[in-house]
NUBATI-130689 format. One record per residue: residue number from 1; y, x, z of N, C-alpha, C in turn. Coordinates in nm, 3 decimals, always signed. Atoms other than C-alpha are relative to their C-alpha. Layout:
{NUM {Y X Z} {Y X Z} {Y X Z}};
...
END
This chain:
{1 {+0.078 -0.049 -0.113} {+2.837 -1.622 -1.033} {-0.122 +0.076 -0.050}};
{2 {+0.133 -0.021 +0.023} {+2.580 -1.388 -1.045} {-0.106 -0.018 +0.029}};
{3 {+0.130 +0.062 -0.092} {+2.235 -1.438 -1.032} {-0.055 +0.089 +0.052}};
{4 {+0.096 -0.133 -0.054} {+2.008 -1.210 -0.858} {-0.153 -0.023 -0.046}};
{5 {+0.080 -0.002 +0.056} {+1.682 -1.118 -1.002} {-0.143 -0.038 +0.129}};
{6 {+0.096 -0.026 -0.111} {+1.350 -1.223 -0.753} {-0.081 +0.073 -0.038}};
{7 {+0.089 -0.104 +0.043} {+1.219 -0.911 -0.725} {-0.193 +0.009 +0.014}};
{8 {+0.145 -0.015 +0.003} {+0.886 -1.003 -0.627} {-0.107 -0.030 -0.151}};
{9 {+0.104 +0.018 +0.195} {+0.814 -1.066 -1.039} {-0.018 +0.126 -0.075}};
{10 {-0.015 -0.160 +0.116} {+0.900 -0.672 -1.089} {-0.081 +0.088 +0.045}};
{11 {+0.088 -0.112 -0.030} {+0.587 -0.533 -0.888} {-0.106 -0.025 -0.117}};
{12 {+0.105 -0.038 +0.123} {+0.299 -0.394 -1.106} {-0.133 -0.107 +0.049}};
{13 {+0.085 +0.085 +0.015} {-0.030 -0.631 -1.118} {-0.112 +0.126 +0.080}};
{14 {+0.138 -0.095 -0.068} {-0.355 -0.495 -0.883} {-0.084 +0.010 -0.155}};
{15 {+0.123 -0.013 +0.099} {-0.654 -0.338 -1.091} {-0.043 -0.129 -0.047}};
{16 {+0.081 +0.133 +0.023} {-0.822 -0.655 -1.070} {+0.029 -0.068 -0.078}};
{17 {-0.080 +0.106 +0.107} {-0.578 -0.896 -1.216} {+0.086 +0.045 -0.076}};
{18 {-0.032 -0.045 +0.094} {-0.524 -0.651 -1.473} {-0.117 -0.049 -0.093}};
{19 {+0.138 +0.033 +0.090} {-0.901 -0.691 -1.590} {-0.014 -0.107 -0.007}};
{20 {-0.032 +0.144 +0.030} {-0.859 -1.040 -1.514} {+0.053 -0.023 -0.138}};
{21 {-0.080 +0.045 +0.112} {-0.605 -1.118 -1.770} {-0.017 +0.031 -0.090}};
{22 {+0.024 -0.071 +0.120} {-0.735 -0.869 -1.975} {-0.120 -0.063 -0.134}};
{23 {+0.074 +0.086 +0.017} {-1.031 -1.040 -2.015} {+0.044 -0.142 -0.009}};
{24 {-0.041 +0.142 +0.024} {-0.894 -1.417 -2.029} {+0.058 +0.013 -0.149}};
{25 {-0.051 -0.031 +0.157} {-0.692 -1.259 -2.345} {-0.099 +0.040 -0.098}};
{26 {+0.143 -0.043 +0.126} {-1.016 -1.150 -2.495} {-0.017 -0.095 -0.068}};
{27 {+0.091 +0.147 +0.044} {-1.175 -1.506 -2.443} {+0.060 -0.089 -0.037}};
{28 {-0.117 +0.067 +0.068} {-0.848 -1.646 -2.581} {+0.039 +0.036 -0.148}};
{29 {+0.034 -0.067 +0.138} {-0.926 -1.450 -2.886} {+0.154 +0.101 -0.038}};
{30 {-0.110 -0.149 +0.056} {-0.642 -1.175 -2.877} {-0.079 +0.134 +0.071}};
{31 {+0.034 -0.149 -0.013} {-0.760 -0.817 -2.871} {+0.072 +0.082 +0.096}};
{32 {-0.086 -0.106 -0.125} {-0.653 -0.626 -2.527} {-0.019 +0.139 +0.042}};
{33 {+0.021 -0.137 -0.044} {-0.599 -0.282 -2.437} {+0.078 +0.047 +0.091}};
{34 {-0.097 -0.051 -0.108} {-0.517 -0.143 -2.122} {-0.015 +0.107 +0.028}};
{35 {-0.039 -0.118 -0.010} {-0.347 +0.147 -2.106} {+0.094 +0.045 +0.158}};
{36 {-0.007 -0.045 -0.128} {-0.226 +0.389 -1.805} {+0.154 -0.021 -0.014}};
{37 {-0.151 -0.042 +0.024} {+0.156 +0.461 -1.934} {+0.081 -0.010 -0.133}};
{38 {-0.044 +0.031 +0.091} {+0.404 +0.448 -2.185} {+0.003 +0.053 -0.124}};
{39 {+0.029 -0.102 +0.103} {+0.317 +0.756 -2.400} {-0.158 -0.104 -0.053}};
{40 {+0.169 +0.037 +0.019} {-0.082 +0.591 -2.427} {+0.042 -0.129 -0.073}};
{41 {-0.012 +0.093 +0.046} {+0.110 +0.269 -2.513} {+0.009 -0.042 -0.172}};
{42 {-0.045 -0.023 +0.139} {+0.282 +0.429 -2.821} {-0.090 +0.031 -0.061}};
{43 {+0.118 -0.067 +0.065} {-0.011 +0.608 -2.936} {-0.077 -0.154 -0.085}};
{44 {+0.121 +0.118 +0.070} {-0.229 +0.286 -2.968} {+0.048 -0.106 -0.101}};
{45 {-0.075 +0.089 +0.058} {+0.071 +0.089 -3.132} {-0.013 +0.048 -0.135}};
{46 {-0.007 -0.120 +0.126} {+0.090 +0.399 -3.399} {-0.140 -0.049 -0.043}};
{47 {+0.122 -0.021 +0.057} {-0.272 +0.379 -3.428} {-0.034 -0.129 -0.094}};
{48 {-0.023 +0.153 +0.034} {-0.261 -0.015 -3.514} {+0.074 -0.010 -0.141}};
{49 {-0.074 -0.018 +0.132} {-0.031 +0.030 -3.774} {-0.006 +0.078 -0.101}};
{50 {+0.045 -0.121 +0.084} {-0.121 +0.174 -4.105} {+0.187 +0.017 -0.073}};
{51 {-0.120 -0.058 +0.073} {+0.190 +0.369 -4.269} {+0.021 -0.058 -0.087}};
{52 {-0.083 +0.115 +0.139} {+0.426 +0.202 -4.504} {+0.005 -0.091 +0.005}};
{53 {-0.009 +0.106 -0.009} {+0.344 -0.121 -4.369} {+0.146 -0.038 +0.027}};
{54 {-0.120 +0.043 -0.071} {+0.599 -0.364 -4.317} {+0.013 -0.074 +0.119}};
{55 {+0.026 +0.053 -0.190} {+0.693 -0.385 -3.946} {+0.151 -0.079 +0.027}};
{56 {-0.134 +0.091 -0.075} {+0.953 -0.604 -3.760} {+0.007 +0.024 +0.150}};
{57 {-0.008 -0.053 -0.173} {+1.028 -0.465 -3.389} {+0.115 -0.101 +0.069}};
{58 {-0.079 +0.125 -0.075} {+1.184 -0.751 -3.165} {+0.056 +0.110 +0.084}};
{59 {-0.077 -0.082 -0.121} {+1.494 -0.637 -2.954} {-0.086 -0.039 +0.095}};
{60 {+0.029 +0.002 -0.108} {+1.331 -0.566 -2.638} {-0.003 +0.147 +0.126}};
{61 {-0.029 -0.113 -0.091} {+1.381 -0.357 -2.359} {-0.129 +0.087 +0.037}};
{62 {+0.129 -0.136 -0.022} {+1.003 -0.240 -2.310} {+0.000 +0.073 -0.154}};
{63 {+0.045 -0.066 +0.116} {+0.958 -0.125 -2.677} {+0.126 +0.118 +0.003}};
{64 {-0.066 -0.073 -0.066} {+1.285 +0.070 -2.596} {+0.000 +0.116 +0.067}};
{65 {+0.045 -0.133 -0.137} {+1.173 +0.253 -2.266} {-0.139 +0.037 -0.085}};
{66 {+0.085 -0.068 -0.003} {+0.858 +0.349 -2.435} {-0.006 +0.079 -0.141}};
{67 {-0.033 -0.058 +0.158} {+1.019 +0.464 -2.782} {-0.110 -0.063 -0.155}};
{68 {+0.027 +0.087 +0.141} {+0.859 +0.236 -3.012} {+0.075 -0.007 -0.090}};
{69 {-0.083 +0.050 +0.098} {+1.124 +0.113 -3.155} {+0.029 +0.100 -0.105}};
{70 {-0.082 -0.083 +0.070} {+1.301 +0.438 -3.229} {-0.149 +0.044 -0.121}};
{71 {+0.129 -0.093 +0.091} {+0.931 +0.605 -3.398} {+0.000 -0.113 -0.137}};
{72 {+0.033 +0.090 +0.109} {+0.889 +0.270 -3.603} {+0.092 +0.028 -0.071}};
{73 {-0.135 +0.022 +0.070} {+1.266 +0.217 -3.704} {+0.047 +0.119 -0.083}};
{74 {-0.078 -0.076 +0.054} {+1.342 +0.529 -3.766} {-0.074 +0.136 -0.071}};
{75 {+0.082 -0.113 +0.044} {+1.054 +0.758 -3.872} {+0.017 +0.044 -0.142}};
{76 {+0.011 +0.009 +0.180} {+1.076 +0.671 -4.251} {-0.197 -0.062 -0.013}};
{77 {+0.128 +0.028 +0.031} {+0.689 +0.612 -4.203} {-0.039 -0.127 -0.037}};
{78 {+0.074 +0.129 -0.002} {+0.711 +0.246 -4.196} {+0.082 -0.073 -0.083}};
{79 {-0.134 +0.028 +0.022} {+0.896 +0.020 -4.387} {+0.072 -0.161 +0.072}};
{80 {-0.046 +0.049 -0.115} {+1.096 -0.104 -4.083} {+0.116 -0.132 -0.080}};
{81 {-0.076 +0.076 +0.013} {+1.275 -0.425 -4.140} {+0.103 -0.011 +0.062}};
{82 {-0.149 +0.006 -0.060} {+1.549 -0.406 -3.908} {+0.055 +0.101 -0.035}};
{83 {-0.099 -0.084 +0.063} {+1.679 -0.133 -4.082} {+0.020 -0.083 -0.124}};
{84 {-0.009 +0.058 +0.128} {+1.707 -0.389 -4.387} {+0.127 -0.124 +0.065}};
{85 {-0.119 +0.136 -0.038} {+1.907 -0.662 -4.153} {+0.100 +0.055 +0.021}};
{86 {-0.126 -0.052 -0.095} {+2.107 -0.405 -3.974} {+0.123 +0.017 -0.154}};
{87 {-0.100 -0.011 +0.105} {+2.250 -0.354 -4.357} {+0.089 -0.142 -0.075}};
{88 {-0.042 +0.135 +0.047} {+2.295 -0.710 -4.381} {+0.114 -0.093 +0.052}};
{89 {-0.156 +0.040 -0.030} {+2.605 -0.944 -4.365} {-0.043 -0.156 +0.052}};
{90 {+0.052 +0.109 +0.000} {+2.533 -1.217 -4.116} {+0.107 -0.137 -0.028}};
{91 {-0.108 +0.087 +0.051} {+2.812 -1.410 -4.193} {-0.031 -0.097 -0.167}};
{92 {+0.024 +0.032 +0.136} {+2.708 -1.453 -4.541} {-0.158 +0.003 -0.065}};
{93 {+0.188 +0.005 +0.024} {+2.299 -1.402 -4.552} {-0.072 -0.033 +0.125}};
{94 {+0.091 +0.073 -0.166} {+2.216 -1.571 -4.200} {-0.105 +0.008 -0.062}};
{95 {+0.143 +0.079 +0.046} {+1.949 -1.752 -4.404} {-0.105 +0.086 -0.090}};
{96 {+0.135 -0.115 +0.071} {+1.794 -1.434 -4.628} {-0.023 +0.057 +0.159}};
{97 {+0.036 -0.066 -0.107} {+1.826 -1.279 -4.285} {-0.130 -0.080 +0.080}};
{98 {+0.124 +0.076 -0.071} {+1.620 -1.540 -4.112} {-0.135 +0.001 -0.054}};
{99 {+0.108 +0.002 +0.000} {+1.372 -1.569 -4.334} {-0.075 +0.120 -0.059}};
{100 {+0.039 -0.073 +0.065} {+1.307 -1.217 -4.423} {-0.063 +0.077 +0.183}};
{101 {+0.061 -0.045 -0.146} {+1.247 -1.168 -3.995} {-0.111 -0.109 +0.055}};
{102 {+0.072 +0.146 -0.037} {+1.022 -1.515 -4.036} {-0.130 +0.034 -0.011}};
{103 {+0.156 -0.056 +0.081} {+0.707 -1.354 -4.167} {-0.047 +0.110 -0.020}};
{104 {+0.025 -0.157 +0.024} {+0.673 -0.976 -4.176} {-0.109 -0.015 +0.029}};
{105 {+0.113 -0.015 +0.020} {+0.357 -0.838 -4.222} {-0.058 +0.017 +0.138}};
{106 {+0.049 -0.039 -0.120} {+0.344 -0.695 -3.886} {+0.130 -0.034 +0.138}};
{107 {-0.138 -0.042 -0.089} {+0.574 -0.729 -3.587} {-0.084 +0.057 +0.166}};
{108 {+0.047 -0.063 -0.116} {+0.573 -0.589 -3.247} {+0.119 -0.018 +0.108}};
{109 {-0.027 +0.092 -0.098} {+0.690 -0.721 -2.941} {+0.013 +0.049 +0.149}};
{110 {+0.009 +0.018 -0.130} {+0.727 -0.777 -2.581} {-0.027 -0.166 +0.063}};
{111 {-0.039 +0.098 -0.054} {+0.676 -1.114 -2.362} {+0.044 +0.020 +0.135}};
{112 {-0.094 +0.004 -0.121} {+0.810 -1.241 -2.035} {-0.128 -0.024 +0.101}};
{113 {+0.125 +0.001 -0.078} {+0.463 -1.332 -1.865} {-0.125 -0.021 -0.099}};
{114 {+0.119 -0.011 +0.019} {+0.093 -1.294 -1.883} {-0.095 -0.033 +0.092}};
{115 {+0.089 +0.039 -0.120} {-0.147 -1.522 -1.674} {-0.131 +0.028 -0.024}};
{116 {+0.157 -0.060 +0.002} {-0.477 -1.430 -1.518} {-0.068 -0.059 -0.072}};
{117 {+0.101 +0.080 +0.062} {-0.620 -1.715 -1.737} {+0.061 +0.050 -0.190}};
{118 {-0.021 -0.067 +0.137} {-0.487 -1.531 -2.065} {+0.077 -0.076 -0.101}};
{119 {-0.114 +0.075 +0.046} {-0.157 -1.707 -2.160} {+0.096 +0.119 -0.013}};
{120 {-0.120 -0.080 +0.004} {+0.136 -1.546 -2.288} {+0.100 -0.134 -0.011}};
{121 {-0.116 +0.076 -0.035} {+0.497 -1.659 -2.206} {+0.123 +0.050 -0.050}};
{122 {-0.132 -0.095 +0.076} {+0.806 -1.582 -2.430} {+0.141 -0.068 -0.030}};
{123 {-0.086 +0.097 +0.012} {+1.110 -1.713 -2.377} {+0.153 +0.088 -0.093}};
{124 {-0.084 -0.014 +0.087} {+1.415 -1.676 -2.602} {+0.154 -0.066 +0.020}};
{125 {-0.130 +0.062 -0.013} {+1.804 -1.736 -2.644} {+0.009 -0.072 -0.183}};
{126 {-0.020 +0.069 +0.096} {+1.809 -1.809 -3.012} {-0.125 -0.061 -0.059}};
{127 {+0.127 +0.051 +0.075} {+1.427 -1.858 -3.098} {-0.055 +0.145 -0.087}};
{128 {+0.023 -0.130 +0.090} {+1.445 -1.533 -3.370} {-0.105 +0.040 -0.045}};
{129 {+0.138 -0.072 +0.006} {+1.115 -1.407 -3.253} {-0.090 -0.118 +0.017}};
{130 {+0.110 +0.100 -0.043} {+0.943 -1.691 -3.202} {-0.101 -0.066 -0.114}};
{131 {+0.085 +0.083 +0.103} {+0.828 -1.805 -3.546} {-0.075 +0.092 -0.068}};
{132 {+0.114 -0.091 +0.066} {+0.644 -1.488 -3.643} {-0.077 +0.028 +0.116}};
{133 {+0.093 -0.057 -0.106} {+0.500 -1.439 -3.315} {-0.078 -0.131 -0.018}};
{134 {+0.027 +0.122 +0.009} {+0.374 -1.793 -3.314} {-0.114 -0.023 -0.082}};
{135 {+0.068 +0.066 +0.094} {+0.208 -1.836 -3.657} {+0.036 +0.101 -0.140}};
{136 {-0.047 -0.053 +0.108} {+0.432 -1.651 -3.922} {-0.071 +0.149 -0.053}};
{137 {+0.034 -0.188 +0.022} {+0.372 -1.259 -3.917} {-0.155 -0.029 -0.012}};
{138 {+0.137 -0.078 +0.017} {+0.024 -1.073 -4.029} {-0.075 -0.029 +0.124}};
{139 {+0.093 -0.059 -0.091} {-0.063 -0.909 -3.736} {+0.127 -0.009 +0.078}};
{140 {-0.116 -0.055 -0.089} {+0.148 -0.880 -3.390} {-0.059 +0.055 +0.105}};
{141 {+0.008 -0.092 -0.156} {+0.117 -0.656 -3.120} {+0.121 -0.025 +0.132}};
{142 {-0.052 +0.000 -0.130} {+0.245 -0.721 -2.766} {+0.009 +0.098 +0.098}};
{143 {+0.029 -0.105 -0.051} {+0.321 -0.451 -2.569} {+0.063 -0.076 +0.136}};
{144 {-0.076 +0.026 -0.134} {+0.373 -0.566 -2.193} {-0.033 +0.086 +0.156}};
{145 {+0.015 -0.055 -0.094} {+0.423 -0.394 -1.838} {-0.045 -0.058 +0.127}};
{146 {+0.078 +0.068 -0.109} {+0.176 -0.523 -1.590} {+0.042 -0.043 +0.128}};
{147 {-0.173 +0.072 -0.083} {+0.499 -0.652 -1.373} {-0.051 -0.150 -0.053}};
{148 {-0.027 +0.120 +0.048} {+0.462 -0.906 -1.577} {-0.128 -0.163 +0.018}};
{149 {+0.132 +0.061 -0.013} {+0.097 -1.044 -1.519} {+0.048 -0.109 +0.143}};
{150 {-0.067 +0.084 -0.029} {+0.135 -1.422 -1.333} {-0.110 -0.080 +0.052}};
{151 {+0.119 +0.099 -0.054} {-0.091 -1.680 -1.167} {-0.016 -0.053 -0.132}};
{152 {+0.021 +0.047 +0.129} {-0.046 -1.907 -1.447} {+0.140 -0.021 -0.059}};
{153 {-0.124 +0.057 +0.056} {+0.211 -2.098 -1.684} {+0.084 -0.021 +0.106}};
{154 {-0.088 +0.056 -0.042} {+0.365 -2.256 -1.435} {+0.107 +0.117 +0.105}};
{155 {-0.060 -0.139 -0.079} {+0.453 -1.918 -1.222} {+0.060 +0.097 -0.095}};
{156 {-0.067 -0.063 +0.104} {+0.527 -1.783 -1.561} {+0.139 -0.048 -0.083}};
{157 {-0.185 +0.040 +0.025} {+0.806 -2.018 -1.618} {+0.051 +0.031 +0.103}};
{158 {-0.024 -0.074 -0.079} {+0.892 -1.913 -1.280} {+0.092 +0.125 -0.009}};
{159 {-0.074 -0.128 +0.084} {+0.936 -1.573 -1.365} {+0.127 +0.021 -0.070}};
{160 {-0.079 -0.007 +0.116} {+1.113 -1.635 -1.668} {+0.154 -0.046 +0.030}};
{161 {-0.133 +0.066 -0.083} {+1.406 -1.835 -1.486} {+0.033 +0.116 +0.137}};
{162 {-0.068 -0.087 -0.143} {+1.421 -1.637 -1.133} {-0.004 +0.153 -0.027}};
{163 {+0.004 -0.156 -0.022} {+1.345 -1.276 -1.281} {+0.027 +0.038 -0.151}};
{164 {-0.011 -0.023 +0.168} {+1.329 -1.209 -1.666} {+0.196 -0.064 -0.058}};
{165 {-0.152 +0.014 +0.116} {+1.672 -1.439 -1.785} {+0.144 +0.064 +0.145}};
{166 {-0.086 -0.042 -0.009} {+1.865 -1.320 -1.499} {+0.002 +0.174 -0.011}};
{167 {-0.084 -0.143 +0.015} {+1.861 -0.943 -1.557} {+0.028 -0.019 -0.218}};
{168 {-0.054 -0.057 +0.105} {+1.878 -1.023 -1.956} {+0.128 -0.090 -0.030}};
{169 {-0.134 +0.083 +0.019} {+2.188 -1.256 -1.896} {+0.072 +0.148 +0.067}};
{170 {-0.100 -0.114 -0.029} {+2.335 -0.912 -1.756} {+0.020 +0.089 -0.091}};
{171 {+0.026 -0.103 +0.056} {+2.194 -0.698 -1.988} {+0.122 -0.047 -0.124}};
{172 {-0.048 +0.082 +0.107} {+2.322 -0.949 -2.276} {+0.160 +0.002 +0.026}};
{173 {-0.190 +0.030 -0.086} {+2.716 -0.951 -2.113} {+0.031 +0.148 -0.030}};
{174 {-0.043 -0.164 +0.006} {+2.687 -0.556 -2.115} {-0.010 +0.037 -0.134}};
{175 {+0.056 -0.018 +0.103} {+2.556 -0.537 -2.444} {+0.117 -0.051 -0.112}};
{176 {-0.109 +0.098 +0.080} {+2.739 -0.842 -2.635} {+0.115 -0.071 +0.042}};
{177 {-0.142 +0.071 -0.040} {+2.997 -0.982 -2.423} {-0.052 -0.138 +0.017}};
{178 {+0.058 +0.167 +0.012} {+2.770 -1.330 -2.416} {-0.073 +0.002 +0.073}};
{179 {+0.125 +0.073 -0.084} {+2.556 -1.524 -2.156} {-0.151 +0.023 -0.089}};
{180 {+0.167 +0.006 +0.084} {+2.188 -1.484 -2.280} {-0.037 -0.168 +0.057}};
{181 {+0.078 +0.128 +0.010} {+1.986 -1.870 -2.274} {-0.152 +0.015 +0.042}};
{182 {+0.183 +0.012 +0.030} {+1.615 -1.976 -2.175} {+0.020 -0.129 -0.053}};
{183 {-0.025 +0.089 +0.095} {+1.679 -2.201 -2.485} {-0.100 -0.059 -0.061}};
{184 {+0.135 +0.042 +0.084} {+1.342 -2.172 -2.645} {-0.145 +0.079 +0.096}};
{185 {+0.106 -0.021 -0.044} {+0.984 -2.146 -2.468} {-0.116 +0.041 -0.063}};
{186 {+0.166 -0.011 +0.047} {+0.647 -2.006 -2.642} {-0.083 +0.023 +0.065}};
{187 {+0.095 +0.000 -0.053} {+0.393 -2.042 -2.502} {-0.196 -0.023 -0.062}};
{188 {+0.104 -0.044 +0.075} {+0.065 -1.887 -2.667} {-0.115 -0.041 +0.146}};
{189 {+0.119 -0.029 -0.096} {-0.269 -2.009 -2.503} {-0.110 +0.057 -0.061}};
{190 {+0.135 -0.101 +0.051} {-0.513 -1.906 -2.733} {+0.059 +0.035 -0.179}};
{191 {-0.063 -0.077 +0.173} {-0.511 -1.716 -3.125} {-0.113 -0.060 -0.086}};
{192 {+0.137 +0.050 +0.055} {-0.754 -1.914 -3.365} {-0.022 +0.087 -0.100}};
{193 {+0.023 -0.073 +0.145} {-0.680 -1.627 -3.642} {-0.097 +0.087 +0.035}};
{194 {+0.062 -0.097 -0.071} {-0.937 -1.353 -3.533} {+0.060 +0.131 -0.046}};
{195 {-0.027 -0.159 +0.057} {-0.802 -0.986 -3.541} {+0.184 -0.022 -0.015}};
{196 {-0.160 -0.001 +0.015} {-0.419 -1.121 -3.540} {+0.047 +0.041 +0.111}};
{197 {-0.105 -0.019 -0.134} {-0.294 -1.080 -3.186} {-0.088 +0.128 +0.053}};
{198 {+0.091 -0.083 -0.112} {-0.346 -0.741 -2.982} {+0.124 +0.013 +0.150}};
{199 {-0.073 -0.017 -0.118} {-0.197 -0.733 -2.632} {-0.006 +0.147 +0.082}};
{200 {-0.023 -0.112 -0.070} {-0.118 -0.387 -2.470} {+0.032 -0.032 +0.110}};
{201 {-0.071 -0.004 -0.167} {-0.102 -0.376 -2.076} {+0.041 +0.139 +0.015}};
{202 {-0.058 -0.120 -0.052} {+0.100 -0.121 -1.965} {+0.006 +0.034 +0.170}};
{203 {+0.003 +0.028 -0.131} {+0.039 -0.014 -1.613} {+0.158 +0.103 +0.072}};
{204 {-0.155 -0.068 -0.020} {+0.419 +0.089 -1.571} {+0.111 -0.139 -0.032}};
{205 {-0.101 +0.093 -0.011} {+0.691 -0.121 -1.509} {+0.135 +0.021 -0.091}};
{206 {-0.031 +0.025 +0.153} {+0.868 -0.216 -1.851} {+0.084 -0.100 -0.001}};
{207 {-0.055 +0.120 +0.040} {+1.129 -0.418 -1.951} {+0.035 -0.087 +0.093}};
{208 {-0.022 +0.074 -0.137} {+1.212 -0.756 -1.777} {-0.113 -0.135 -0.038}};
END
């Protein structure tokens, strides 16, 4: 059976409880920048990243629509780690694979919610991204579409169940032929590293 997505998690966030959240992510010690669109998004991601670093770009559907992925992955400028797995045999290097996506210097991202009190919410089918976003990686950047902004946690698991896993249990069927999972939960309230986390709002509707 399918599910249907509740669309009331896919409108864009008012001014307000943009600066809201924006601010709660400050005083939660991640670095926020809110931007108008998805060109302004890329720009500031580029700018963030010095050349040659090594980056790790999580499948996600906003980094996608706003061509992240492709500029990182495929520029030659960076040196993109998923061009290092995609050569890899998971059958036989699961475990170099895992832990060579466990720790990159940099990665870059999407989550599933963002509450006015400056929580992020990232839910997962295998986990993958979860241990460099978490603690592992350098530096990570979040790039999210102000759709996504939430009362709090508890409206952000919300979300994540009635709007986020059912369009990527479709996406995931079209894609791989497999059900997608909300298997694994992160849930970031604050960053004690200073200068590690920056959050991008996007005021364009991104991803799921």
């Amino acid at each position: 059976r399918k599910m249907k997505a509740n669309e009331a998690f896919g409108k864009l966030a008012s001014d307000e409880d943009v600066q809201m959240a924006a601010d709660a992510l400050l005083a939660n010690g991640m670095k926020t920048v809110v931007v108008a669109n998805s060109e302004e998004a890329k720009k500031e991601v580029l700018e963030l990243i010095p050349q040659g670093a090594e980056v790790f770009t999580m499948t996600s559907m906003t980094l996608e629509a706003t061509g992240i992925d492709k500029e990182i992955n495929e520029s030659g400028k960076y040196n993109a780690l998923r061009l290092k797995l995609y050569a890899m045999d998971r059958n036989t290097q699961a475990r170099e694979m895992a832990k060579l996506g466990a720790a990159p210097d940099w990665v870059v991202a999407s989550v599933h919610a963002v509450t006015l009190d400056g929580h992020l919410l990232i839910a997962s089918n295998t986990g993958s991204q979860i241990s460099s976003e978490a603690y592992a990686a350098g530096k990570v950047i979040f790039v999210a579409g102000t759709q996504k902004i939430v009362k709090d946690i508890q409206e952000g698991i919300k979300r994540i169940y009635e709007y986020s896993y059912p369009l990527e249990d479709e996406r995931a069927q079209k894609a791989y032929g497999i059900h997608s999972g909300v298997n694994k939960i992160l849930i970031i309230n604050k960053e004690i590293m200073s200068e590690r986390t920056t959050v991008i709002l996007v005021g364009e509707k991104l991803g799921f």
